[in-house]
BANU-414509 format. One record per residue: residue in one letter; y, z, x of N, C-alpha, C, CB in turn. Coordinates in steps of 0.02 Angstrom, whole numbers. Glycine has a CB too. Example, Ala and Ser with C-alpha at 12.3 -4.5 7.8 and 13.67 -1.06 7.14 Angstrom:
! BANU-414509
R  rest     n.y     n.z     n.x    ca.y    ca.z    ca.x     c.y     c.z     c.x    cb.y    cb.z    cb.x
R     A    -284     390     660    -225     390     615    -165     390     660    -224     452     565
R     S    -112     354     642     -53     357     684       2     394     645     -30     286     704
! end
This chain:
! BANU-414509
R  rest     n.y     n.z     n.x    ca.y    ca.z    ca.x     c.y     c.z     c.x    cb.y    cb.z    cb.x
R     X     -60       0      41       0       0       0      63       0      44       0      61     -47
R     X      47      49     103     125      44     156     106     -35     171     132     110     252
R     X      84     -53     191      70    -113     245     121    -182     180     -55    -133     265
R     X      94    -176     122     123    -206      56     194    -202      60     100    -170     -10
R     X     204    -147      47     275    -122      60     324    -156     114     268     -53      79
R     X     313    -151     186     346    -172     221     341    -226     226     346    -150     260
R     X     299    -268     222     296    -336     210     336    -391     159     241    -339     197
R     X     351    -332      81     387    -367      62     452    -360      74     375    -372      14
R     X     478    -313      92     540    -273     133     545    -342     181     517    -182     182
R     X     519    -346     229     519    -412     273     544    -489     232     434    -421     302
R     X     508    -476     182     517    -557     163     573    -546     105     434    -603     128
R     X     603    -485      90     668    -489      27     723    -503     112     690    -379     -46
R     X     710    -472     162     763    -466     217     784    -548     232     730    -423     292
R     X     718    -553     229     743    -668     253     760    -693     201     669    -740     279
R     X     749    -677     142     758    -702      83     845    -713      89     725    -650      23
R     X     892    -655     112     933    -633      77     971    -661     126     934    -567      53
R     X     957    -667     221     982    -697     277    1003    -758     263     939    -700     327
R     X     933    -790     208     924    -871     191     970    -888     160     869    -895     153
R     X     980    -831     118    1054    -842      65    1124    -839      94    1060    -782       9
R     X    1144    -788     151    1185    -771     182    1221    -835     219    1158    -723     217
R     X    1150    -894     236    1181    -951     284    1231    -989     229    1114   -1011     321
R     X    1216    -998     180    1257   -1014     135    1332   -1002     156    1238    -980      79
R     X    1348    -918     142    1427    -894     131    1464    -934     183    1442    -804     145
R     X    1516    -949     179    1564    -975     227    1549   -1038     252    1572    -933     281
R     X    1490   -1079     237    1486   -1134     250    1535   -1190     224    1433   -1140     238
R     X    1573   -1212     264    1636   -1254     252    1608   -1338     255    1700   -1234     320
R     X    1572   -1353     314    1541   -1431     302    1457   -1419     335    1597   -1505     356
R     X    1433   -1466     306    1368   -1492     327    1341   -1562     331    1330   -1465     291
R     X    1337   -1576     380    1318   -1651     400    1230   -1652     414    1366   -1676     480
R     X    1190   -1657     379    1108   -1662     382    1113   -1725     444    1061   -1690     291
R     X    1138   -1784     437    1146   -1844     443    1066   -1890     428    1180   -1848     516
R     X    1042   -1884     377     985   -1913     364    1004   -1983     322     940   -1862     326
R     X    1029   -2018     353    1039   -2087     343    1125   -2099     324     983   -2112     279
R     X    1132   -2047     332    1213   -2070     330    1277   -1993     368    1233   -2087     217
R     X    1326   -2008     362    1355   -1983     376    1407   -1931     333    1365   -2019     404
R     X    1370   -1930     284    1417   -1871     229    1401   -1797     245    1393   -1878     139
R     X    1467   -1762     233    1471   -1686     223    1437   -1665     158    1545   -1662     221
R     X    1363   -1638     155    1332   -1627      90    1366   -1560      67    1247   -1622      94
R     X    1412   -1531      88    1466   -1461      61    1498   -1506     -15    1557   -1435     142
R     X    1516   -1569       5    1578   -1592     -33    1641   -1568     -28    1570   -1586     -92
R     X    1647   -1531      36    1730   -1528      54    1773   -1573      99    1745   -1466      84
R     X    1722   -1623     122    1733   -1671     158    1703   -1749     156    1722   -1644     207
R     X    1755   -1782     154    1723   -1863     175    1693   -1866     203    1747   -1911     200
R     X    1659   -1923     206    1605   -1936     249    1660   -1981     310    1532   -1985     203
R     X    1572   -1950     363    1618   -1965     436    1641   -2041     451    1569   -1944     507
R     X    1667   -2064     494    1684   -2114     522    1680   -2158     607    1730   -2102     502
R     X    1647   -2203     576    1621   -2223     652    1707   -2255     708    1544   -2310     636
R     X    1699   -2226     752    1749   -2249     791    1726   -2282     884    1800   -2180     788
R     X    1760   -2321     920    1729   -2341     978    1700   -2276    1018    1780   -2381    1020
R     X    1724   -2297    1088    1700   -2251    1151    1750   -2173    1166    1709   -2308    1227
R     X    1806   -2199    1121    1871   -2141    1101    1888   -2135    1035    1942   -2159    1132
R     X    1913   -2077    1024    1937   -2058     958    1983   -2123     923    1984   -1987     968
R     X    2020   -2143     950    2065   -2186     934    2051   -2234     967    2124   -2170     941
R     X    1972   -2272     964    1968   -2355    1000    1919   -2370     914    1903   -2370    1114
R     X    1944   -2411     877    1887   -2455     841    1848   -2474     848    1887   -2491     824
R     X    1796   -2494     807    1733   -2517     816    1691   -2544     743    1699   -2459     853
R     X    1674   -2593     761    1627   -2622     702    1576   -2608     683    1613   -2671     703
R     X    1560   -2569     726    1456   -2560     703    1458   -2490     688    1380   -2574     782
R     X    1417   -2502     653    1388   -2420     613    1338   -2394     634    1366   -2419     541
R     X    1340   -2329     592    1310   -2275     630    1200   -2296     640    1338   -2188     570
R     X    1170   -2263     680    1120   -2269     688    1081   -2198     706    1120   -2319     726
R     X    1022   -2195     667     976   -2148     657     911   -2143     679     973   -2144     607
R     X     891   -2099     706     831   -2107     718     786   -2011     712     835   -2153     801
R     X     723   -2023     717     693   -1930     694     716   -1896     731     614   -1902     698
R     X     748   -1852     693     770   -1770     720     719   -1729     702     839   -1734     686
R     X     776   -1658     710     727   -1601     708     729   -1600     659     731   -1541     735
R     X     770   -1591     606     742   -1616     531     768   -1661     485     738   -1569     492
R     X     729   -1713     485     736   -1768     451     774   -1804     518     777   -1759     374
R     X     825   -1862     490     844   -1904     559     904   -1868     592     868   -1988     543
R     X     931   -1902     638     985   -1886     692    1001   -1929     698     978   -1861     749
R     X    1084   -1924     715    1117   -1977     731    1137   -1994     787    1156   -1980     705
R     X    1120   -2049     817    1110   -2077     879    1173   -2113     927    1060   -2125     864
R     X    1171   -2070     969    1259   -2095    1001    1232   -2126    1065    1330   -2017    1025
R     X    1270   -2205    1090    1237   -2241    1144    1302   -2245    1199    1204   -2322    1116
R     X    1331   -2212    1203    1397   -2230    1258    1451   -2241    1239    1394   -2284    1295
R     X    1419   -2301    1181    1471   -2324    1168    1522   -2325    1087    1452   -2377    1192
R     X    1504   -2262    1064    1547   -2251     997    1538   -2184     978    1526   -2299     935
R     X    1572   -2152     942    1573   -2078     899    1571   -2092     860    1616   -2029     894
R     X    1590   -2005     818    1602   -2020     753    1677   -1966     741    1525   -2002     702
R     X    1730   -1977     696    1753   -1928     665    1741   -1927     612    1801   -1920     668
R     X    1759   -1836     618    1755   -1793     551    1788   -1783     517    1745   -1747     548
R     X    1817   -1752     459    1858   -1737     399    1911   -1692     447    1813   -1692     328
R     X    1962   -1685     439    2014   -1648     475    2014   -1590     464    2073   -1665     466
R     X    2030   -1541     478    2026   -1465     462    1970   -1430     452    2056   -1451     412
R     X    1936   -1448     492    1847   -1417     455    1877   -1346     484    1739   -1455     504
R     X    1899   -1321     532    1935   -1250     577    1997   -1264     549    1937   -1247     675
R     X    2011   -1199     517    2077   -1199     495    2106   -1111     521    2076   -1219     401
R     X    2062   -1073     576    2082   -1020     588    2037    -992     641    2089    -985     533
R     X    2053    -939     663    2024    -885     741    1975    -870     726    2056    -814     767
R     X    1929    -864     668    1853    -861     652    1823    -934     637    1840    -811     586
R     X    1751    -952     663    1736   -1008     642    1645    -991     687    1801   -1079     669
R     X    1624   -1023     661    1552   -1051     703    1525   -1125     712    1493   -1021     667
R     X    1515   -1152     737    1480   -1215     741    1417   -1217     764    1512   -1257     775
R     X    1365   -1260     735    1314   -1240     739    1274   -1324     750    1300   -1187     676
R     X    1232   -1333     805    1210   -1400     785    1138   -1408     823    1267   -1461     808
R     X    1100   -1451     822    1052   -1470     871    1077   -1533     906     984   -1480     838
R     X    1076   -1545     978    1102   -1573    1027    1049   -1584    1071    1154   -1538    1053
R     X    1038   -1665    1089     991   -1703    1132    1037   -1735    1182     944   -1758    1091
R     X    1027   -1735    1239    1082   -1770    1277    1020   -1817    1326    1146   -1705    1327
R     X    1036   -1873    1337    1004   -1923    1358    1033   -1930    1433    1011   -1982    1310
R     X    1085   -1928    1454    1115   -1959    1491    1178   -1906    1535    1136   -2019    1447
R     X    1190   -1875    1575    1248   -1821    1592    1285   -1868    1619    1235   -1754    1643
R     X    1369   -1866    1586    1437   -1909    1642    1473   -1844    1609    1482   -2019    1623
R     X    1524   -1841    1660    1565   -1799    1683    1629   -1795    1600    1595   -1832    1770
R     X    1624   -1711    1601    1661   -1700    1526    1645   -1711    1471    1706   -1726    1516
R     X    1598   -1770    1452    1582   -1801    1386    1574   -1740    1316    1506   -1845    1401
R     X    1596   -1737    1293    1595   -1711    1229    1539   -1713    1168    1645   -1737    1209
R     X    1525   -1654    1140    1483   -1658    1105    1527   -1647    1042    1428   -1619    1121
R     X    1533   -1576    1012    1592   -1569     950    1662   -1563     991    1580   -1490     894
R     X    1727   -1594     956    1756   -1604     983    1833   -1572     931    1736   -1669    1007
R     X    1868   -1526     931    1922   -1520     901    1986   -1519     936    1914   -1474     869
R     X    2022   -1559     911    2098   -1559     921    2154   -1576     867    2109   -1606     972
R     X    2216   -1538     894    2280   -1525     840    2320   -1566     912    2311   -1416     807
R     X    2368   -1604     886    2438   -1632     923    2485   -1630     873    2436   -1710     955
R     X    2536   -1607     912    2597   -1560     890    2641   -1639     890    2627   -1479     958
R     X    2703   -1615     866    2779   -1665     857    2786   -1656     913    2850   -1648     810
R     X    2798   -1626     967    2799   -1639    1030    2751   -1668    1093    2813   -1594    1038
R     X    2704   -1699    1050    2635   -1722    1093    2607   -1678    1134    2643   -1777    1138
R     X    2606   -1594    1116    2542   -1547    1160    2490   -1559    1122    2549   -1458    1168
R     X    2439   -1557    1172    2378   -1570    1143    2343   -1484    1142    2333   -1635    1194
R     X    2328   -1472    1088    2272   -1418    1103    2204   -1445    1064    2296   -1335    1073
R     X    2150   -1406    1104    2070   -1422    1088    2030   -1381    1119    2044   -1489    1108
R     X    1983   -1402    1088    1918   -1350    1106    1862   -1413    1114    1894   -1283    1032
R     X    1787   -1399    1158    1743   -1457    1174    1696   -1418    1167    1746   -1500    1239
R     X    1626   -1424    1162    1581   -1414    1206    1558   -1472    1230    1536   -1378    1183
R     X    1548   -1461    1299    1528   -1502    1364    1448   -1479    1384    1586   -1482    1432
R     X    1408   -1535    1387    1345   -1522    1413    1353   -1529    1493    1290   -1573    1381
R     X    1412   -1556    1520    1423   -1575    1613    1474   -1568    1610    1409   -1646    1655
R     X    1502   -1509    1645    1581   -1541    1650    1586   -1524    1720    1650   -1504    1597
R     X    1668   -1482    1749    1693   -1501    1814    1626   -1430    1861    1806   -1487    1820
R     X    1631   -1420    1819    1590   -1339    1867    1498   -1369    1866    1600   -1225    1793
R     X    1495   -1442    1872    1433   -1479    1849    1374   -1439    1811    1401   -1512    1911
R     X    1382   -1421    1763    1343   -1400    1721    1377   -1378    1636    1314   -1343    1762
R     X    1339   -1352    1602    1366   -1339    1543    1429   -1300    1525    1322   -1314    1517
R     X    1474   -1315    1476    1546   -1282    1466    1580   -1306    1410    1593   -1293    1522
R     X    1591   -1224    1383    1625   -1218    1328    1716   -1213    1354    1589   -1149    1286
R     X    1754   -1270    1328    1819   -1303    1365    1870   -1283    1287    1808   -1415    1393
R     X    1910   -1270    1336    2002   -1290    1287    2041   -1273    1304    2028   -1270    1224
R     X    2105   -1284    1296    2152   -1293    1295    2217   -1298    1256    2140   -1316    1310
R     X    2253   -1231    1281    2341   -1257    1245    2352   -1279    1279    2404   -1219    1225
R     X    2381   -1344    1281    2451   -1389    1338    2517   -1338    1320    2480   -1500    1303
R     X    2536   -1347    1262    2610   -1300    1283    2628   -1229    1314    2643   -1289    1225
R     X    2552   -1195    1289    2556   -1126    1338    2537   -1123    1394    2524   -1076    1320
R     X    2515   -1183    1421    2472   -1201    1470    2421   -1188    1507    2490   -1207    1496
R     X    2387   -1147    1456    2314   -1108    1458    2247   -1175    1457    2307   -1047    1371
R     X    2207   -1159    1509    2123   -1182    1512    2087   -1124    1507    2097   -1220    1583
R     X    2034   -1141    1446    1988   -1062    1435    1933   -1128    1467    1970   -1005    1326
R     X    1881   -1083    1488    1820   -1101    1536    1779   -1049    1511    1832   -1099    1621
R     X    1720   -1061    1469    1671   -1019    1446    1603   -1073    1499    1667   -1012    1341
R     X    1597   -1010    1546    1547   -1048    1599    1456    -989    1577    1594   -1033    1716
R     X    1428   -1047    1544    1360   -1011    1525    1300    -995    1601    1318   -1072    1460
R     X    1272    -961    1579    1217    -933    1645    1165    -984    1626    1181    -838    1644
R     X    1165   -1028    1589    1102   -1075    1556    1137   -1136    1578    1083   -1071    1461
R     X    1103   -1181    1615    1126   -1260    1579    1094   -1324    1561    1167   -1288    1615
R     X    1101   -1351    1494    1058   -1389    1464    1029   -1450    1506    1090   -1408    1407
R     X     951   -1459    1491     946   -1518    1537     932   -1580    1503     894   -1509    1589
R     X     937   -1618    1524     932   -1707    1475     852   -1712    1458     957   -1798    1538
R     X     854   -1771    1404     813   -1788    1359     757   -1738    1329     788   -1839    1385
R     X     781   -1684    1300     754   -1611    1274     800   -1591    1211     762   -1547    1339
R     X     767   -1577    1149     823   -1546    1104     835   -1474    1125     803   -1547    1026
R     X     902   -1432    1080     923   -1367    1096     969   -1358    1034     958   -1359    1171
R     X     954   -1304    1013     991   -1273     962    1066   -1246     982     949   -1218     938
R     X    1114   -1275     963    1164   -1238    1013    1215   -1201     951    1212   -1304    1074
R     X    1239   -1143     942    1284   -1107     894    1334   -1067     942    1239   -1055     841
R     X    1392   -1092     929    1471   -1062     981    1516   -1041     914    1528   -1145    1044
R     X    1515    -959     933    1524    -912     878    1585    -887     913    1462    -857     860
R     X    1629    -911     881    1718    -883     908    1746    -823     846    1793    -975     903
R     X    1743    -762     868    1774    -704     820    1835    -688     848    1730    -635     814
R     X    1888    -681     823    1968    -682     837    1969    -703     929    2009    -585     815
R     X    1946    -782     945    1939    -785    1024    1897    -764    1064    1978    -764    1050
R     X    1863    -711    1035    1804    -718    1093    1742    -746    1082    1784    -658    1117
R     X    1733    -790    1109    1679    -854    1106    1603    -824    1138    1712    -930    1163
R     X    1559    -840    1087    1507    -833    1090    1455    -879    1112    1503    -815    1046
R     X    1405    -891    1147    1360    -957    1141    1284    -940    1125    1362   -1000    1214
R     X    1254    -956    1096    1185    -939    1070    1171   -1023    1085    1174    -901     977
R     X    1091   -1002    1119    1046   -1090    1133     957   -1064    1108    1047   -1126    1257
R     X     949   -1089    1064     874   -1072    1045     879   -1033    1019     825   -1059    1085
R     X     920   -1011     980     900    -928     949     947    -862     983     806    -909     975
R     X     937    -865    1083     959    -825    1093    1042    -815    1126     911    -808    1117
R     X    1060    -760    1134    1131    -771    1153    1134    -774    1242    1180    -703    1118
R     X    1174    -834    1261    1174    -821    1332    1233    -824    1367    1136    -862    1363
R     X    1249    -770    1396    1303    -735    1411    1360    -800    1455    1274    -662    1461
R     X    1424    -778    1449    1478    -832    1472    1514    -791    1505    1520    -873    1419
R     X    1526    -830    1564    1565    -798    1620    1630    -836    1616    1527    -804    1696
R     X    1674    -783    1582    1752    -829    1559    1780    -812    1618    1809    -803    1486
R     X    1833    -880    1610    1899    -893    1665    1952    -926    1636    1882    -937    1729
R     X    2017    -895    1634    2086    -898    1606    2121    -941    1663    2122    -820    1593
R     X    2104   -1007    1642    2167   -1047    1720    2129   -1048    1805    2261    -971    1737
R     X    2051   -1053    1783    2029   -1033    1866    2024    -947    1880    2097   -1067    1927
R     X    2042    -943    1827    2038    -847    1856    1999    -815    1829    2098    -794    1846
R     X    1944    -774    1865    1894    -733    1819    1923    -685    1774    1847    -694    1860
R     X    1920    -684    1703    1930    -642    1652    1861    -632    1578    2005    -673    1628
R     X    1853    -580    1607    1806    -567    1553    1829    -541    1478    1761    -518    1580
R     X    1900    -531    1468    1913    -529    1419    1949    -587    1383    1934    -481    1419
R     X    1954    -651    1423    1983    -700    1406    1959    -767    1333    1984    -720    1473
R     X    2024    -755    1294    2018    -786    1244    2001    -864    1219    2061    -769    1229
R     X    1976    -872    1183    1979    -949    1172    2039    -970    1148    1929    -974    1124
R     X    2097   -1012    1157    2139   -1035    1148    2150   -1045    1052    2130   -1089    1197
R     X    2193    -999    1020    2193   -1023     939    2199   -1088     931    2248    -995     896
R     X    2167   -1129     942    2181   -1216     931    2182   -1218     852    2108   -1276     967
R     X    2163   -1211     813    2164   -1221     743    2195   -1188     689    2114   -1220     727
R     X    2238   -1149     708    2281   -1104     654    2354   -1118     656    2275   -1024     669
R     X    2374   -1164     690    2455   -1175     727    2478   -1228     641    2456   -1244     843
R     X    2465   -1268     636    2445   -1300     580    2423   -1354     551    2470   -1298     560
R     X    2404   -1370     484    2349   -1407     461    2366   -1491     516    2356   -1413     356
R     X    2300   -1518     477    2292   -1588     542    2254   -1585     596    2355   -1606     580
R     X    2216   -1545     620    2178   -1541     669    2113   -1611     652    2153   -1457     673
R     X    2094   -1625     719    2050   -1683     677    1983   -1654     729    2082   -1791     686
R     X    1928   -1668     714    1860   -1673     730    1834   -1725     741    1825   -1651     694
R     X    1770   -1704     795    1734   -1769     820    1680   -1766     863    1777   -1809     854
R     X    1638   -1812     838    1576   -1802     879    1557   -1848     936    1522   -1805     835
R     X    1560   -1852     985    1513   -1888    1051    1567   -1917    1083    1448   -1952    1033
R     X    1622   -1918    1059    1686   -1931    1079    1772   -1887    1100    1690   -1967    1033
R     X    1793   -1908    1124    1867   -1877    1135    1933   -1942    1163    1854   -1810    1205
R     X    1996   -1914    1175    2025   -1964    1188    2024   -1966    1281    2095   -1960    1147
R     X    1988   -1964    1311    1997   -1975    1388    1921   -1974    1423    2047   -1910    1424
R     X    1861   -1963    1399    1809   -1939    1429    1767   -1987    1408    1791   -1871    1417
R     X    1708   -2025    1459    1642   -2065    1417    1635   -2028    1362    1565   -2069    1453
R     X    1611   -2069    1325    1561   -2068    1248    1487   -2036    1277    1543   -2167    1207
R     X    1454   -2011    1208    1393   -1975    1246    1358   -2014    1226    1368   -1903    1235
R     X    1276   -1999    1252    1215   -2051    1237    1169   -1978    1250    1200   -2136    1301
R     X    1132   -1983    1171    1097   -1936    1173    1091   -1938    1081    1131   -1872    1219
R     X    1085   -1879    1049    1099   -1883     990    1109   -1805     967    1047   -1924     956
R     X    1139   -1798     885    1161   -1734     846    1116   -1741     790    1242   -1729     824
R     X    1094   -1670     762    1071   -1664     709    1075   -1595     683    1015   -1688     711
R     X    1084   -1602     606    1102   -1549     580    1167   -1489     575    1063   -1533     594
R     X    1215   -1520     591    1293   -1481     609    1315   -1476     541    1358   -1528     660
R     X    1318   -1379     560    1346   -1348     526    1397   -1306     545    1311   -1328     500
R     X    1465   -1312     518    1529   -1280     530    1550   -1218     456    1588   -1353     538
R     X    1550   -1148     507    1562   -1116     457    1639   -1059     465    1491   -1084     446
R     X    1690   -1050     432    1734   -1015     409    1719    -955     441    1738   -1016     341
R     X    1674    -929     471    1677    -855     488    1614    -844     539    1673    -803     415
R     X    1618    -791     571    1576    -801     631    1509    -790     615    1593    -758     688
R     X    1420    -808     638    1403    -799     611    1354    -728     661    1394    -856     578
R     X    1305    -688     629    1270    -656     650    1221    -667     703    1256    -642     611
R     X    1203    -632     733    1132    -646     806    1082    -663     747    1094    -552     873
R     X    1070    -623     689    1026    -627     677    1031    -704     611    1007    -554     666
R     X    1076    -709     580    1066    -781     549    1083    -843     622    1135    -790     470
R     X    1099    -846     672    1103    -891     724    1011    -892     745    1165    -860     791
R     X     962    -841     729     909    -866     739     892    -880     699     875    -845     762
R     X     884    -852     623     860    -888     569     874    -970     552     883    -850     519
R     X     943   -1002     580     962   -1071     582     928   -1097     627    1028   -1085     591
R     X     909   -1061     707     834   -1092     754     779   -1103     734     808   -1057     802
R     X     755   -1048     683     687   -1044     663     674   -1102     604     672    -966     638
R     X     733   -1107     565     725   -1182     517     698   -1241     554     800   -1212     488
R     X     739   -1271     606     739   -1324     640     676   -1316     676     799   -1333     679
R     X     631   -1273     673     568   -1259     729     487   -1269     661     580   -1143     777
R     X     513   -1285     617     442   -1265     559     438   -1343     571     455   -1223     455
! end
């Protein structure tokens, strides 16, 4: 009868986690044959060249993910997203990430706001960047802050990975597989362990999003599946329950 007991105790606990991924979910891109936000708070995405702002004629392409398909980035095109998916200092992003190919900076999710005065602020995650390995990147231009979230992990090519970067009022989190792996921040080149992620998304509305692309860096070749962006940070313990989906 105990053994009963805790067992169902166990399964009302996931039950309720299962429900929890829900709250604050702002967009969801499955990408199983197309490119729509199944939230309905957002358009569906848009194919663009090798930069945010280069055109392109050909559409998007799919192939099996971790669940159901993924969308397949070759060098040479992205995608943008609905503008404002981050509209503040709490947020999570959450995706599965295959990288085929490492060039220097390339972008996986990609946010940026440009001001009436052309500062750029943004946030990246980078599977290669200048410290040759994995990095969570951004930037205010007008305050003239570089945050550098340098992980003790770094991803290696043609392998999937669960990746969730959990920012609570600036301090940036990174979870890969489930677990959390610690970031050795630097403010400008300078070791700071209390150093913030740059508020890129609260200054105001217009921020735009983007996947495999940015405006200065190769395009990636590799592929995304399953990105989910949520309004508020999320837990250790629903950041594994979103691993353990993608693993059945």
């Amino acid at each position: 009868m105990r053994k009963l007991l805790v067992f169902s105790l166990f399964v009302i606990s996931i039950l309720l986690l299962a429900t929890n991924l829900e709250e604050g979910l702002k967009a969801y891109y499955p990408f199983d044959g197309d490119l729509e936000d199944k939230t309905g708070n957002f358009g569906e995405g848009t194919m663009v060249g090798n930069r945010i702002n280069a055109p392109t004629l050909r559409g998007p392409e799919f192939a099996e993910g971790v669940i159901g398909q993924a969308l397949v980035f070759d060098g040479k095109k992205g995608v943008v997203l609905g503008e404002d998916l981050i509209t503040d200092y709490d947020y999570s992003v959450a995706f599965w990430l295959r990288v085929d190919a490492f060039t220097n900076h390339t972008t996986t999710f990609f946010g940026c706001y440009v001001d009436e005065d052309n500062y750029f602020y943004w946030f990246s995650f980078v599977p290669y960047g200048w410290n040759n390995g994995t990095l969570i990147w951004a930037r205010d231009d007008k305050k003239n802050i570089w945050y550098d979230g340098l992980p003790s992990f770094n991803l290696e090519k043609e392998r999937w990975y669960h990746v969730v970067i959990v920012v609570d009022q600036g301090k940036a989190r990174l979870f890969i597989d489930g677990e959390e792996v610690p970031l050795k921040v630097q403010i400008n080149g300078q070791p700071n362990p209390q150093g913030l992620v740059p508020d890129v998304f609260s200054i105001k509305p217009g921020a735009l999003f983007a996947l495999g692309v940015n405006y200065w860096d190769p395009a990636l070749r590799g592929m995304i599946d399953e990105l989910r962006v949520y309004d508020r940070p999320l837990t250790a313990e629903e950041v594994k329950l979103l691993y353990e989906q993608g693993r059945k």
